[in-house]
N, CA, C and O of each residue as an XYZ file, in Angstrom:
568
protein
N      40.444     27.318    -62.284
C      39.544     27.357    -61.145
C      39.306     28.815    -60.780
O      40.311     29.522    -60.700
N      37.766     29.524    -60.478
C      37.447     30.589    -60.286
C      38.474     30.678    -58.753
O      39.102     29.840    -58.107
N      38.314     31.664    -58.666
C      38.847     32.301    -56.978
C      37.897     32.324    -55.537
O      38.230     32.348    -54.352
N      36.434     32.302    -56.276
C      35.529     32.163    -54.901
C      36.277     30.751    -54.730
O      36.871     30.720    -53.652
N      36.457     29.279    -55.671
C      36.450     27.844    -55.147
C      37.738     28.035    -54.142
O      37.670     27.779    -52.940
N      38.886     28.504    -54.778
C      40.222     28.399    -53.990
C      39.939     29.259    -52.800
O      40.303     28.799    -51.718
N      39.281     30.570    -52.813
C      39.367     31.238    -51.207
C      38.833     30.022    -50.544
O      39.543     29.515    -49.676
N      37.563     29.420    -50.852
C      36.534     28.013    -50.084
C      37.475     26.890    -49.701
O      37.296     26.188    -48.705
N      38.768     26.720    -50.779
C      39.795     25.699    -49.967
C      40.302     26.176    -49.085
O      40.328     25.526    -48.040
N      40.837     27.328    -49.120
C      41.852     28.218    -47.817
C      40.791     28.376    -46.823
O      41.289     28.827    -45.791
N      39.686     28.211    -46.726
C      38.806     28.774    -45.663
C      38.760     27.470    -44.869
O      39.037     27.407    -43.671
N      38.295     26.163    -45.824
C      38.207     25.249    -45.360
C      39.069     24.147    -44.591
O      38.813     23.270    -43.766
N      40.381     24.674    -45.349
C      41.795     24.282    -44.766
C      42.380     25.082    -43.638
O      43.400     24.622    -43.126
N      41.912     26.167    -43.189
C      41.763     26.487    -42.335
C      40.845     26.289    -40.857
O      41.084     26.667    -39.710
N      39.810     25.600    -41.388
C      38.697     25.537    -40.547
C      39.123     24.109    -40.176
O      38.823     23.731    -39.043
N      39.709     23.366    -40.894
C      40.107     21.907    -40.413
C      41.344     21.740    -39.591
O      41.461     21.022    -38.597
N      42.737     22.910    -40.438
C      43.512     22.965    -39.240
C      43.401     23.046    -37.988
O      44.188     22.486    -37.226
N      41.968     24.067    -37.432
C      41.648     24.611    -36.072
C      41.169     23.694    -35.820
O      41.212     23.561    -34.597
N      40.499     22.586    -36.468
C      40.040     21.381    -35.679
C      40.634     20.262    -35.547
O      40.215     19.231    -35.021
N      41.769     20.507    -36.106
C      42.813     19.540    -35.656
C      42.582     18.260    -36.404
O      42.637     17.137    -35.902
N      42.301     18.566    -37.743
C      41.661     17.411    -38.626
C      43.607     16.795    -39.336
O      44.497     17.609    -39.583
N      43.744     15.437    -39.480
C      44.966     15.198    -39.795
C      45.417     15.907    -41.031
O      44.722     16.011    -42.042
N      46.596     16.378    -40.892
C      47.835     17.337    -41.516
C      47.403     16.336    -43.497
O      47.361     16.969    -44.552
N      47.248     15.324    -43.425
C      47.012     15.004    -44.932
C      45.998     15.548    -45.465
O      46.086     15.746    -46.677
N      45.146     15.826    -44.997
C      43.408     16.126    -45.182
C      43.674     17.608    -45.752
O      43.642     18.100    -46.880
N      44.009     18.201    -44.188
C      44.299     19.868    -44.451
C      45.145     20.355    -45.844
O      44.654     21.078    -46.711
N      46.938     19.633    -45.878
C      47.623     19.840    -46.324
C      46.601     19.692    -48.395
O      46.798     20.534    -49.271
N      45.666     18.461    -48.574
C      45.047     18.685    -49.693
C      44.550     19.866    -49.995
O      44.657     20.349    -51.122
N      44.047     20.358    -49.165
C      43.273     21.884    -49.381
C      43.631     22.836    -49.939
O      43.190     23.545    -50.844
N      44.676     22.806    -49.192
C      45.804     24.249    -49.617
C      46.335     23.926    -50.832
O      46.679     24.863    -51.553
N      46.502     22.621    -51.285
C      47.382     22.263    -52.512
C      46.472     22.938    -53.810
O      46.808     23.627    -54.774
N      44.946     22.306    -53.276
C      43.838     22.890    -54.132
C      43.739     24.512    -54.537
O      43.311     25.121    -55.518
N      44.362     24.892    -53.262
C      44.151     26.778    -53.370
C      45.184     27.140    -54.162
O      45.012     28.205    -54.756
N      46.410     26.465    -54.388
C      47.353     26.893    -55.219
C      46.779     27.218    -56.642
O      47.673     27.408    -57.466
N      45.617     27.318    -57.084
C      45.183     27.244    -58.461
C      44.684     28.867    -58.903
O      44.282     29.246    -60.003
N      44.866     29.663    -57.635
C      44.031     31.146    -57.037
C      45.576     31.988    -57.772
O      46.628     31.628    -58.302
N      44.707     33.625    -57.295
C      45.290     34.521    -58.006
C      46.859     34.111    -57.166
O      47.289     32.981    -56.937
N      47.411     35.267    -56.867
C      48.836     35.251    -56.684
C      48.872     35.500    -54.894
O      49.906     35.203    -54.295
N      47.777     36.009    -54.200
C      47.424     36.433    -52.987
C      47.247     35.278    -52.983
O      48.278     34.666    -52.704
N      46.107     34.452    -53.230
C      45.661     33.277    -52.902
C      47.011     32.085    -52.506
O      47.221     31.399    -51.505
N      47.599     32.213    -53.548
C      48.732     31.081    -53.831
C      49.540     31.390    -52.742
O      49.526     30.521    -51.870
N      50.279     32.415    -52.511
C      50.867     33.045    -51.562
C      50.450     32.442    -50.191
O      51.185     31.624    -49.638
N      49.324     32.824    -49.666
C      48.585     32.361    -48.376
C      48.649     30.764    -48.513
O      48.942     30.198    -47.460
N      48.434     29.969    -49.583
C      48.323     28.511    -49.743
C      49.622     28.208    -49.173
O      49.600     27.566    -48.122
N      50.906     28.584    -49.719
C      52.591     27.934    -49.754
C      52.412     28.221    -47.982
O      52.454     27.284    -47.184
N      52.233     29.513    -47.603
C      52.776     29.984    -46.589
C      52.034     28.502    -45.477
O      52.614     27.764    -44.681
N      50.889     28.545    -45.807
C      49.585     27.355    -44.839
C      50.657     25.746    -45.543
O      51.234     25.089    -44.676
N      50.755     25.450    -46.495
C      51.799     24.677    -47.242
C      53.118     24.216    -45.603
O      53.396     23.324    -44.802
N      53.426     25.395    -45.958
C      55.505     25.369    -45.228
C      54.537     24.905    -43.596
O      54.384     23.748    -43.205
N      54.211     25.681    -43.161
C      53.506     25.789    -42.063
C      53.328     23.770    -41.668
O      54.039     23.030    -40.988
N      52.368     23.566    -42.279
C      52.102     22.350    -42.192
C      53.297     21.263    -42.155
O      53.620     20.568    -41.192
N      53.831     21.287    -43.357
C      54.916     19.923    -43.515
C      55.926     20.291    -42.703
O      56.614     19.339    -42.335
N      56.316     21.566    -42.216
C      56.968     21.132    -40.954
C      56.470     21.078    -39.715
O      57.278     20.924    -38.799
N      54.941     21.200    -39.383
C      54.575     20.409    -38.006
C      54.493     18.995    -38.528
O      54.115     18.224    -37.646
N      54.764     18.335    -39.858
C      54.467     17.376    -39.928
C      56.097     16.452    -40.045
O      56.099     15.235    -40.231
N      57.440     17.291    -39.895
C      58.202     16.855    -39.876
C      58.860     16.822    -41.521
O      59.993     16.419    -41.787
N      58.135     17.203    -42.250
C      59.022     17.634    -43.841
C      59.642     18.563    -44.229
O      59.230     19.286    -45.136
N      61.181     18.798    -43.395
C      61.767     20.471    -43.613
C      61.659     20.670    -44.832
O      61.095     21.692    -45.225
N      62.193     19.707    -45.749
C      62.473     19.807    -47.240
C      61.137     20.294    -48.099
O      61.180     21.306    -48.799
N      60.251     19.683    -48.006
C      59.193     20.441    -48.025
C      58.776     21.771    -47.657
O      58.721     22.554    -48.605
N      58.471     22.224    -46.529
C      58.444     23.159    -45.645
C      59.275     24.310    -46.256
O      58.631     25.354    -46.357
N      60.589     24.368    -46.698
C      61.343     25.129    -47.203
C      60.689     25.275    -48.680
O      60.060     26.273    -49.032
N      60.856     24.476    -49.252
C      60.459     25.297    -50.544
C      59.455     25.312    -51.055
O      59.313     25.231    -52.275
N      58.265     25.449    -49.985
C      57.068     25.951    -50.254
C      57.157     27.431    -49.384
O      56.523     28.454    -49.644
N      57.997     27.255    -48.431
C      58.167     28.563    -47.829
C      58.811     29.474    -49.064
O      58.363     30.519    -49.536
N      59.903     28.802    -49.400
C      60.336     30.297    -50.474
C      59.537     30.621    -51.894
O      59.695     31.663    -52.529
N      58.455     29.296    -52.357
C      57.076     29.559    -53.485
C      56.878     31.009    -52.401
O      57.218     32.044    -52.975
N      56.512     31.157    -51.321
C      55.473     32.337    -50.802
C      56.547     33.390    -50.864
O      56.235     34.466    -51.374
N      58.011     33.190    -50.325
C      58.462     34.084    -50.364
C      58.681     34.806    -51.878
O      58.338     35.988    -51.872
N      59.110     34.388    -52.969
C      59.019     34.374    -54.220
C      58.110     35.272    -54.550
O      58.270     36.433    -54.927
N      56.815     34.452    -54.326
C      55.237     35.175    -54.720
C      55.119     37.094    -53.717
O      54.619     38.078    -54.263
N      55.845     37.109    -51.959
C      55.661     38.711    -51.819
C      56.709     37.977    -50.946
O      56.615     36.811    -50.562
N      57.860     38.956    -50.658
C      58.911     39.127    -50.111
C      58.951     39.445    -48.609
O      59.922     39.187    -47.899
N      57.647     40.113    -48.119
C      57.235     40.774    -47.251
C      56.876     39.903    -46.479
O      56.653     40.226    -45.312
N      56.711     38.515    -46.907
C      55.744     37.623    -46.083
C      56.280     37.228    -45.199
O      56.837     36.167    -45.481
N      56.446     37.574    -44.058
C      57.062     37.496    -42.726
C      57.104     35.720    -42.011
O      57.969     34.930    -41.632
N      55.540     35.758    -42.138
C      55.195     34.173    -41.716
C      56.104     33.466    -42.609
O      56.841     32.546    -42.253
N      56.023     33.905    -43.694
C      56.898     32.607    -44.921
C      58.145     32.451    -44.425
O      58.528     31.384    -43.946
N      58.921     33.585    -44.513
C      60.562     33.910    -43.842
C      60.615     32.957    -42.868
O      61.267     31.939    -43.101
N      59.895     33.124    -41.520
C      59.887     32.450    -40.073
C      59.527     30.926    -40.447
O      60.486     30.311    -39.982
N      58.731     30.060    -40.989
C      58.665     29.131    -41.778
C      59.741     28.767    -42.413
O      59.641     27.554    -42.596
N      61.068     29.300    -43.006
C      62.094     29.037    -43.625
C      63.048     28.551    -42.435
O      63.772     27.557    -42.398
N      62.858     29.443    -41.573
C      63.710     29.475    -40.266
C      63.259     28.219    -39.950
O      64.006     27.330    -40.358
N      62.502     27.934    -39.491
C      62.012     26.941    -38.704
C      62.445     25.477    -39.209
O      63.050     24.701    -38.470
N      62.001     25.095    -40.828
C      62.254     24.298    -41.477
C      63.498     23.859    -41.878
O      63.770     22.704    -42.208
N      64.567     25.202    -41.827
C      65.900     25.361    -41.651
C      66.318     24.310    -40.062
O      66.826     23.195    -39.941
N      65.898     25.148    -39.226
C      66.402     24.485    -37.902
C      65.940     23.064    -37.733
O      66.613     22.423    -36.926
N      64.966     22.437    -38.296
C      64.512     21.205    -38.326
C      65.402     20.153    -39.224
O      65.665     18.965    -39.037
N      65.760     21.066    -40.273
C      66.592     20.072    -40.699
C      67.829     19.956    -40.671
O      68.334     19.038    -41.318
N      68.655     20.852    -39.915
C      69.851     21.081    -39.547
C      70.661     21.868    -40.344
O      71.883     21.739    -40.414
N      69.814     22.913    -41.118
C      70.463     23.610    -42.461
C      70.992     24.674    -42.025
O      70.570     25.399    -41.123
N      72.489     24.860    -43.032
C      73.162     26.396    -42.110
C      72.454     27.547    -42.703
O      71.473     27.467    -43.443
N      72.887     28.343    -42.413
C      72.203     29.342    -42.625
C      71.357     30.000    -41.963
O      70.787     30.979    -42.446
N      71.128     29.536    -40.669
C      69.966     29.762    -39.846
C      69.657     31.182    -39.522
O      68.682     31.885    -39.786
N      70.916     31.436    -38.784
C      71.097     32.562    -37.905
C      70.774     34.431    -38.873
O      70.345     35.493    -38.421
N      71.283     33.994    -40.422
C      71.341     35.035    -41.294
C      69.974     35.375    -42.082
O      69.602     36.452    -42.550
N      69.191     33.803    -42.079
C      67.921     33.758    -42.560
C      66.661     34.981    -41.337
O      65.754     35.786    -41.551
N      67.336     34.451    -40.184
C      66.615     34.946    -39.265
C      66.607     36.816    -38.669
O      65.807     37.681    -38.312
N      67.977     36.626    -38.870
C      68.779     38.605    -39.423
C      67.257     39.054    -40.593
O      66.549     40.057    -40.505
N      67.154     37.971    -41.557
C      66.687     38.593    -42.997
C      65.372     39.103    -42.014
O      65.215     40.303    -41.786
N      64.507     38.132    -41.494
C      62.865     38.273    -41.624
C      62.628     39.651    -40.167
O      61.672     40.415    -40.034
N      63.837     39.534    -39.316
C      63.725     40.562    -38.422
C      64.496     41.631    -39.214
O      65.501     41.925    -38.567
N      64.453     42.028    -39.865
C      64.595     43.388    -40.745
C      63.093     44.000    -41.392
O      62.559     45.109    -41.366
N      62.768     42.834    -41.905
C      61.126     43.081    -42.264
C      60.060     43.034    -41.206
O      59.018     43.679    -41.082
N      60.499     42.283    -40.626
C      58.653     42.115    -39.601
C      58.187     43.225    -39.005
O      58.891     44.235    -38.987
N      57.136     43.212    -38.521
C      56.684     43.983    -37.732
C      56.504     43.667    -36.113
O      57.239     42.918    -35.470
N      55.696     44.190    -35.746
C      55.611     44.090    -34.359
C      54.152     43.146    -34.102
O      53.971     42.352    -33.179
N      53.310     43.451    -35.074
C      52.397     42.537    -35.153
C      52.418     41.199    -35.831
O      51.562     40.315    -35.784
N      53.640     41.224    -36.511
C      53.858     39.812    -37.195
C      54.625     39.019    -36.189
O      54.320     37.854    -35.936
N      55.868     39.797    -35.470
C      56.069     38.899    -34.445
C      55.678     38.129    -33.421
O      55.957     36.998    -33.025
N      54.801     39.204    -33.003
C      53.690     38.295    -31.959
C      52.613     37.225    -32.348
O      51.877     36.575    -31.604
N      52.752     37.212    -34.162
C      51.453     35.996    -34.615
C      52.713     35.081    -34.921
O      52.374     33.912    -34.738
N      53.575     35.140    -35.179
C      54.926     34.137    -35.406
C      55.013     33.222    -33.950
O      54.945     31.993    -33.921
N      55.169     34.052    -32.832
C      55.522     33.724    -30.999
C      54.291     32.884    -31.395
O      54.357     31.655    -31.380
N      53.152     33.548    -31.755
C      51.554     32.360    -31.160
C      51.602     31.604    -31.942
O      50.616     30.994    -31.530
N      51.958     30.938    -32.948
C      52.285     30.272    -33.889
C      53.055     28.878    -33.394
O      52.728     27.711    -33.182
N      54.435     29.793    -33.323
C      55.485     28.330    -32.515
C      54.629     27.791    -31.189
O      54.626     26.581    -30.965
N      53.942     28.650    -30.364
C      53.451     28.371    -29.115
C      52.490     27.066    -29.706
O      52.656     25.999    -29.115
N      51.676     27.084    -30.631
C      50.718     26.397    -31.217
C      51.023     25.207    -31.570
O      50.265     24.240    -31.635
N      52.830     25.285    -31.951
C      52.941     24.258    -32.345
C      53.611     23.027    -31.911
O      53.650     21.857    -32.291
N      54.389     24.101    -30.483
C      54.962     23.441    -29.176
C      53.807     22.571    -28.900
O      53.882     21.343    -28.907
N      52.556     23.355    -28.615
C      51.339     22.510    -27.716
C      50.788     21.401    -28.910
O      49.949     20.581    -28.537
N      51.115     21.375    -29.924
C      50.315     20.253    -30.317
C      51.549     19.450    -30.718
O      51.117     18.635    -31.533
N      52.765     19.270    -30.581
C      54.009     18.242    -30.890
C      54.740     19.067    -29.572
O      55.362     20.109    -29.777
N      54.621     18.593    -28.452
C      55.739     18.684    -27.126
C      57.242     18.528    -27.171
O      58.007     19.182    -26.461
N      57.712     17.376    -28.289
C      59.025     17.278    -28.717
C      59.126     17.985    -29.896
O      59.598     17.444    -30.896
N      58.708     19.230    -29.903
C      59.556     19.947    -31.419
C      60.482     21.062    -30.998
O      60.255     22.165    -30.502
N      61.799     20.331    -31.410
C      62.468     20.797    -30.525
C      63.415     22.497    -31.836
O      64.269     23.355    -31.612
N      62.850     22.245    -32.641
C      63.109     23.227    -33.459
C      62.075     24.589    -33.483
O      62.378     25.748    -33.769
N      60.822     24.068    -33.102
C      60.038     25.362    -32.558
C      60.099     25.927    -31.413
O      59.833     27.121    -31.275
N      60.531     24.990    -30.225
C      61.161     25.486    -29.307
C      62.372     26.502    -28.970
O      62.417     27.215    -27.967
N      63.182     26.449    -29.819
C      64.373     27.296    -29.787
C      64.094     28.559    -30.680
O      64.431     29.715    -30.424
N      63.239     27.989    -32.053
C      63.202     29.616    -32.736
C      62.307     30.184    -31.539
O      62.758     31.264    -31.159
N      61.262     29.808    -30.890
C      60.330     30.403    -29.840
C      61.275     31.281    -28.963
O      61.264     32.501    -28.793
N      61.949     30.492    -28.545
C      63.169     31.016    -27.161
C      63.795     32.326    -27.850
O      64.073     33.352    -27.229
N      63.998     32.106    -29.425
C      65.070     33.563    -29.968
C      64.166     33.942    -30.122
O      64.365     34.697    -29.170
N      62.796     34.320    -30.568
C      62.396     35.372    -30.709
C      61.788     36.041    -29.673
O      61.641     37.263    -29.646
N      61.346     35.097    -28.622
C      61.119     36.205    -27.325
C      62.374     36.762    -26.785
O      62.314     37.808    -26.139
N      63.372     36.243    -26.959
C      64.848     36.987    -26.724
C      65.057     38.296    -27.540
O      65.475     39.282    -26.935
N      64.773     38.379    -28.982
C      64.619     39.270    -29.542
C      63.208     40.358    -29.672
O      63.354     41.349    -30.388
N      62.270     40.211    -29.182
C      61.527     40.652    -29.023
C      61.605     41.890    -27.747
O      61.265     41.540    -26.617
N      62.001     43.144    -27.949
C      62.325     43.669    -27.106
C      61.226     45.343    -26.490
O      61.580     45.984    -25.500
């Protein structure tokens, strides 16, 4: 598959997430973009992890988070996605995973991570695993 089609899935899987189109629909999209260069694929896992755990699939969620991490190391969102999917499913490791991605982030990644969990508080009220990474990172956010 050329790369204009897969950016057109990520665009479009994007444009459906914001409309709040159901998590199966979206989650096809991105699967589709996995077919793109290595940027592409990258952005797909990360939109991937993202998803199956607002949809309640840590197991999922995780190891599409570490496909992105794998693909660039740097990927902050992916890391925080590990965390998250971690705390959802009750996996240890939490606290050291979370050491890892606050060594890398930035200051602008943290604050799209905070709007992120916020996003995902407001559209699942009982997630009680985005709630708490939310709580540590405005704790850590200094």
């Amino acid at each position: 598959m050329d790369g204009t089609a897969t950016q057109d899935f990520l665009q479009e899987g994007m444009a459906k997430y914001e409309a709040k189109a159901p998590y199966p629909e979206v989650i096809g999209l991105f699967e589709k973009a996995l077919d793109g260069d290595k940027q592409t694929k990258g952005t797909a896992y990360t939109c991937l992890s993202w998803l199956h755990a607002l949809n309640g699939e840590f197991d999922k969620s995780a190891k599409t988070a570490k496909e992105a991490m794998r693909l660039d190391r740097t990927n902050a969102q992916a890391h925080f996605n590990l965390v998250l999917a971690m705390l959802g499913a009750g996996t240890k490791g939490v606290r050291e995973e979370l050491q890892r991605v606050m060594t890398i982030t930035t200051h602008d990644a943290l604050h799209e991570a905070q709007g992120n969990l916020q996003e995902a508080i407001d559209r699942h009220p009982d997630f009680a695993a985005a709630k708490k990474l939310s709580g540590w990172l405005a704790h850590d956010d200094h």
